[in-house]
N, C-alpha and C positions, 0 to 999 in steps of 0.2 A: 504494500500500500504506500501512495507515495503523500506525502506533506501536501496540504490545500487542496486535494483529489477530490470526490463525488463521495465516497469512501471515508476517506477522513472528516470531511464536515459531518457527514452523519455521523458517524463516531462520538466527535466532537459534542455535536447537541446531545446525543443519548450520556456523555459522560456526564454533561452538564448539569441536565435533570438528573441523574441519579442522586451525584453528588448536592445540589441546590435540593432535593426533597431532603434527604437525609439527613443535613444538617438545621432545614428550616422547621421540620417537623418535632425533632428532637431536642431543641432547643427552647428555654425555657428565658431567656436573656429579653432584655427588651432593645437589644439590637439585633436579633435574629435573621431578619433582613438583609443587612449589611455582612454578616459575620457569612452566611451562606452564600449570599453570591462572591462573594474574594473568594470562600473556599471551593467556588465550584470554578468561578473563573481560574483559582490556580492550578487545579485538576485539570482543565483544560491545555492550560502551557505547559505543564509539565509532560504532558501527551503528546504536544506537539513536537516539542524538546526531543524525546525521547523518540519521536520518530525521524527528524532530523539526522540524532546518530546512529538510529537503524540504517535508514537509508544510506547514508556517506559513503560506503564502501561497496554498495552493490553494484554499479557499473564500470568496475577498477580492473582496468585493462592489465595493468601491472600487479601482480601478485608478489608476496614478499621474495625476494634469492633464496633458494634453499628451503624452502617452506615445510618440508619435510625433515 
């Protein structure tokens, strides 16, 4: 899957809402609001992030010397 793909946004929004229920619903604070969307929008970057250094090495014409 590649970063900003058809695939990743959806991703993307399913992690969102999981993450933004999960912390709104269980949350008892009277900034609940606020505290679940940072933490869903962090879930988010952190996804993206994370696909980013997925992807970085998959069309790497050059493999290490000796790699065995």
């Amino acid at each position: 899957m590649k970063p900003f793909g058809k695939n990743h946004i959806i991703i993307s929004v399913i992690t969102f809402v999981i993450l933004f229920l999960m912390n709104y619903l269980g949350n008892d604070l009277p900034d609940k609001l606020q505290r679940a969307s940072l933490t869903a929008f962090a879930g988010v970057v952190g996804l993206t992030i994370g696909l980013f250094i997925l992807n970085k090495g998959k069309n790497d014409k050059t493999p290490p010397h000796n790699f065995d």
